[in-house]
C-alpha positions in Angstrom: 0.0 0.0 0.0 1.0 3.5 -1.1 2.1 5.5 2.2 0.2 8.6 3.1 2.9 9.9 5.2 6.8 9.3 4.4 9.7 10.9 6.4 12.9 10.4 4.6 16.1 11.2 6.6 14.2 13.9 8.9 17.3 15.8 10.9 17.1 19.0 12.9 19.6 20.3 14.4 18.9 24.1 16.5 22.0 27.0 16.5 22.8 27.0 20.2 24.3 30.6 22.1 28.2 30.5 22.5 27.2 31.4 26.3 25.7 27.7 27.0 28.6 26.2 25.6 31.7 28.8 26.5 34.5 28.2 24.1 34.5 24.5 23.6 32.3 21.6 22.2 29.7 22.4 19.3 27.7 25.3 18.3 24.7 23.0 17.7 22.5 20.6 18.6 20.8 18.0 16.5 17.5 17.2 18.2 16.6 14.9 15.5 19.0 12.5 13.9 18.3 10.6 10.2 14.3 9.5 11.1 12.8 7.4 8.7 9.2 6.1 8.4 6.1 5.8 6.4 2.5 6.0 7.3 -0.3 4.1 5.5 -3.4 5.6 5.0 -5.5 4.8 7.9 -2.9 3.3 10.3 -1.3 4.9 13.4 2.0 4.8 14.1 3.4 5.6 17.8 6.9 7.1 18.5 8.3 6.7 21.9 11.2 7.3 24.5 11.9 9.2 27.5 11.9 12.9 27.2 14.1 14.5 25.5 14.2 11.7 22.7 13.1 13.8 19.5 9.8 13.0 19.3 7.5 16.0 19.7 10.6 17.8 17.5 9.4 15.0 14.7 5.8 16.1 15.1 6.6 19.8 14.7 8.9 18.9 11.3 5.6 16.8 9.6 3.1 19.9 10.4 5.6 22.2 9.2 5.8 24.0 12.3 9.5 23.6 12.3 11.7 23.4 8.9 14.5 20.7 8.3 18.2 20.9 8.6 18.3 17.9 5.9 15.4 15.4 4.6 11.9 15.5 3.2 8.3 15.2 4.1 6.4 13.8 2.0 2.7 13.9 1.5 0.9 11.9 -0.7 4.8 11.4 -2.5 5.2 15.2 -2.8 7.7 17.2 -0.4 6.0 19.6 2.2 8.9 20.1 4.4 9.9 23.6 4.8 6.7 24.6 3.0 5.2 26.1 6.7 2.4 24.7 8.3 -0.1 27.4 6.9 0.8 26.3 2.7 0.5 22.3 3.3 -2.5 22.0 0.8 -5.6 23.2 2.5 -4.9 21.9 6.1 -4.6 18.2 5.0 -2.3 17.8 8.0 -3.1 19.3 11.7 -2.2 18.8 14.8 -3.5 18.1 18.3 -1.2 19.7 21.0 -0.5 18.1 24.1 -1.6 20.9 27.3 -5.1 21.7 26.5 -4.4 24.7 28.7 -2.1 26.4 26.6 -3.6 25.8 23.1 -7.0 27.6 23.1 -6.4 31.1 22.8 -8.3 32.1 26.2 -9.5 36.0 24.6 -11.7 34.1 22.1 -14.9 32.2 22.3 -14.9 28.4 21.3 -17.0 29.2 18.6 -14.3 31.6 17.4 -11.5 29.2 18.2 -12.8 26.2 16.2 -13.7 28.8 13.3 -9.9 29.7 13.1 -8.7 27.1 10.5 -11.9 27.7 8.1 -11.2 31.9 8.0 -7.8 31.4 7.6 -7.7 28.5 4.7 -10.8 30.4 3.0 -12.7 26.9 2.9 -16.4 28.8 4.0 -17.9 32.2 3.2 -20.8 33.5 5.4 -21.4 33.3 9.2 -24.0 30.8 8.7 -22.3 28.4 6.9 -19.3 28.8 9.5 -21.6 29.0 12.7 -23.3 25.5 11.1 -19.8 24.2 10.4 -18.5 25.0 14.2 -21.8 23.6 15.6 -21.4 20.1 13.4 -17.5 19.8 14.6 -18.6 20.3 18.0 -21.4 17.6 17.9 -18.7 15.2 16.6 -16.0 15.6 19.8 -19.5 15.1 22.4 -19.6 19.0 23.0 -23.0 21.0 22.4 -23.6 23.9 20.0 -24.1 26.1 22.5 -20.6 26.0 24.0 -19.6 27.9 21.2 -20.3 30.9 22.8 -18.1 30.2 26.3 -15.0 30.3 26.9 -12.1 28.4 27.3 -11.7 28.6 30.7 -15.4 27.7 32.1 -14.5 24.1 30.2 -12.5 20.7 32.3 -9.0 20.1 31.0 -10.6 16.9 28.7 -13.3 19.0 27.5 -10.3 21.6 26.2 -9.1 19.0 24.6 -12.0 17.8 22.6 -12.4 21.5 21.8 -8.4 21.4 20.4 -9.5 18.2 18.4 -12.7 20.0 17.1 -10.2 22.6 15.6 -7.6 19.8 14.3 -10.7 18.6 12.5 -12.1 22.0 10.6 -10.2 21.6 7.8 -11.1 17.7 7.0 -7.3 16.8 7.4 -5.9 13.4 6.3 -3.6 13.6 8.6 -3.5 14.0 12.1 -0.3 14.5 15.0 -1.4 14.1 18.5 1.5 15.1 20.6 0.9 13.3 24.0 -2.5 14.3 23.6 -3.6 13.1 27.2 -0.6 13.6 29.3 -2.4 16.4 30.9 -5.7 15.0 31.8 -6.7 13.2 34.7 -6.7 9.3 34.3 -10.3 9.3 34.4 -10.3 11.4 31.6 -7.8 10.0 29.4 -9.6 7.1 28.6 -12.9 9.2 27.2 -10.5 11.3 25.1 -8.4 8.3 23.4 -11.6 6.7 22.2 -12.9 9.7 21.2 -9.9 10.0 18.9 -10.1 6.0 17.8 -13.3 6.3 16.9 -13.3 9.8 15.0 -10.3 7.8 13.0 -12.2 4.9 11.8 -15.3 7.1 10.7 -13.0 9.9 9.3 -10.0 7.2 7.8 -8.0 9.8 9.4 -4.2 8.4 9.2 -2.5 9.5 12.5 0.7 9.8 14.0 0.9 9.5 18.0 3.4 10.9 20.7 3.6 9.2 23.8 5.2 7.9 26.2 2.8 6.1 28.1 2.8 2.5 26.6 -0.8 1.5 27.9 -2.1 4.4 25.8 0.5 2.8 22.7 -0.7 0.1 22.9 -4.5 0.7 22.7 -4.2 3.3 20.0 -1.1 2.5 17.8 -0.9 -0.1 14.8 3.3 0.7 14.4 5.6 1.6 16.9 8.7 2.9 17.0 10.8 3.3 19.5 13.5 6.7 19.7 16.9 7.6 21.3 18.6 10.2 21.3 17.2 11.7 18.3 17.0 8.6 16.5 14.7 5.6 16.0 16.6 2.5 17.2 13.5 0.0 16.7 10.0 -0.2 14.8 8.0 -2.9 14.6 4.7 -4.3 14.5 2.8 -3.1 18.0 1.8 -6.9 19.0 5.7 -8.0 17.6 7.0 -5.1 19.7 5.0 -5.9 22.9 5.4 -9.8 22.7 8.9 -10.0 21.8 11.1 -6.8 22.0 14.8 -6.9 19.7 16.5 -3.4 21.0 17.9 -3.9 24.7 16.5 -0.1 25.2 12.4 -1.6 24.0 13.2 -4.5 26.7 14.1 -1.1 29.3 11.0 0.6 28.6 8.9 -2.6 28.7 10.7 -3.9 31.8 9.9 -0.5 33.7 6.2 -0.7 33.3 4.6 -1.3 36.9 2.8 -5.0 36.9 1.7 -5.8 40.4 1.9 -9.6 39.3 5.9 -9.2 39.1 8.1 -9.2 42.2 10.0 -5.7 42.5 13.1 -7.6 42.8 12.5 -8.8 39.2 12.9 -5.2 37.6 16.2 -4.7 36.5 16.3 -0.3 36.1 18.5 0.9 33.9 21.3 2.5 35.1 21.8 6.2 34.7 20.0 9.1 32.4 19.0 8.7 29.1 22.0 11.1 27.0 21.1 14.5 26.2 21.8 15.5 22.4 24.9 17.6 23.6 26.4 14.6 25.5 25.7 11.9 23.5 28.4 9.5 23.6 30.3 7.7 20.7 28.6 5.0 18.5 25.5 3.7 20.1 23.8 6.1 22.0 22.7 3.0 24.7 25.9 2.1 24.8 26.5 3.2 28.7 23.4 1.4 29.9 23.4 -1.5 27.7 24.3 -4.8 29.4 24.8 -6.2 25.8 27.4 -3.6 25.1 30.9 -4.4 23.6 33.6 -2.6 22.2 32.0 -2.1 18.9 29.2 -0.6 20.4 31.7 2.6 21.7 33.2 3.3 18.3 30.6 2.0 15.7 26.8 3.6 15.5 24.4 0.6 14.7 22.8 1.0 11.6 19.0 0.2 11.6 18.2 -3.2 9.6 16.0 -5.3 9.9 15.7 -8.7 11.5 12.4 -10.8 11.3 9.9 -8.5 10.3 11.5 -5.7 13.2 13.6 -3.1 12.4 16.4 -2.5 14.7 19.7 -0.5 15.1 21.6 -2.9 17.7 25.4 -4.8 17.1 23.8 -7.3 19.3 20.9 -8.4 17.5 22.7 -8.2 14.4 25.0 -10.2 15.6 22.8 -12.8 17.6 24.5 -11.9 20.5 20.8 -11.3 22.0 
């Protein structure tokens, strides 16, 4: 099947102040390193790590939001990258942001909020046809028509988030980013939203890419995963091939460090140390430090990602069957 949404060799790197750094080390910092996936129309794919991995920074770079050092974007086969978010054809890709608090504009009305995309893409003329537009999107997150006339503020943190996915939707996008889209909610919440989300995605065939870094929500929501460190995807696989049988030591971590009350405690193994930074990175594998597997090919030589039944995973250990 034709991908909807292809990232070839995505990289970002961010000019960084000669005051952070003094007079040594480099005067940038690549955030994200070589990403490469495709999306098939319909399917979600789920990118996690622990902060600081890349993975919001990838969102931004599909939406256009942020423009790329090197690589492409490619929508429907044609580049976008670097085209801005406002020029990728009439708002086929949005974005849902993660803090519901500080995406709604709190000076405007819902009504006005949700309205936003269709002024600014031209896609309605008249205040009817926009009022009956608003109304419709509202029915189809669970809000009422009348809310469009409150404000953001007299809403619950999950009910600012349906309002941010009302918005996402204006435009009829094919494509939609939710960036930890439930991270700020209550757990009661969280549930409501996601299948709010799932279900809007079947009856819409909305193709979707999802941020995260809880793995319940991954898990429920995703059909691909991949997994990303230090600005890099080290493994992506299948979500049932990546849950049953992990390949990258750093999958097995993540997996590992999920609470289970049926496990002893004395069964978790944590990983030692932090996850690196993008500025301390060491050489060759970026797990290198924390990996038990580790060897000395691993400190001079950065694993390329291949792939090994059906998984695709940038590790000298599994390559090598040392796993």
């Amino acid at each position: 099947m034709t991908p909807l949404i292809e990232a070839i060799d995505l990289t970002k790197d961010y000019a960084l102040p000669a005051s952070w750094l003094g007079r040594r080390g480099p005067r940038r910092l690549r955030a994200v390193d070589g990403v490469d996936f495709a999306i098939a129309p319909g399917r979600t794919l789920a990118l996690v790590g622990e902060s600081g991995s890349g993975k919001s920074t990838v969102a931004r770079l599909l939406v256009g939001l942020e423009t790329p050092t090197r690589g492409s974007v490619r929508l429907d086969s044609v580049n976008v990258a670097g085209t801005g978010a406002s020029r990728i054809p009439r708002g086929r890709m949005q974005m849902v942001f993660q803090d519901p608090y500080a995406s709604l504009n709190p000076r405007w009305t819902v009504g006005e909020i949700v309205a936003e995309p269709l002024r600014e893409l031209g896609l309605l003329r008249g205040a009817a046809a926009v009022d009956a537009r608003v109304a419709e999107l509202l029915a189809a997150v669970q809000l009422a028509a009348g809310d469009a006339e409150r404000w953001p503020h007299q809403f619950s943190g999950g009910q600012r988030q349906r309002i941010s996915i009302a918005r996402a939707l204006a435009t009829e996008p094919s494509f939609l980013v939710c960036d930890e889209p439930t991270s700020a909610l209550d757990v009661s919440v969280q549930a409501q939203v996601l299948n709010l989300v799932k279900d809007l995605q079947r009856r819409r065939g909305l193709t979707c890419l999802l941020i995260s870094h809880n793995l319940a929500v991954v898990h429920h929501m995703s059909d691909r995963v991949g997994v990303m460190l230090a600005g890099r995807i080290v493994e992506m696989a299948d979500r049932r091939d990546l849950f049953t049988r992990p390949a990258h030591p750093y999958t097995r971590a993540l997996l590992d460090a999920v609470p289970d009350v049926r496990r002893a405690r004395s069964s978790r193994d944590p990983l030692p140390g932090d996850a690196p930074g993008p500025l301390d990175a060491p050489a060759g594998c970026a797990f290198r430090l924390r990996c038990p597997h580790a060897d000395a090919r691993c400190a001079t030589e950065r694993p390329p990602l291949l792939e090994v039944r059906g998984t695709a995973v940038a590790c000298h250990a599994v390559h090598e069957g040392r796993l």
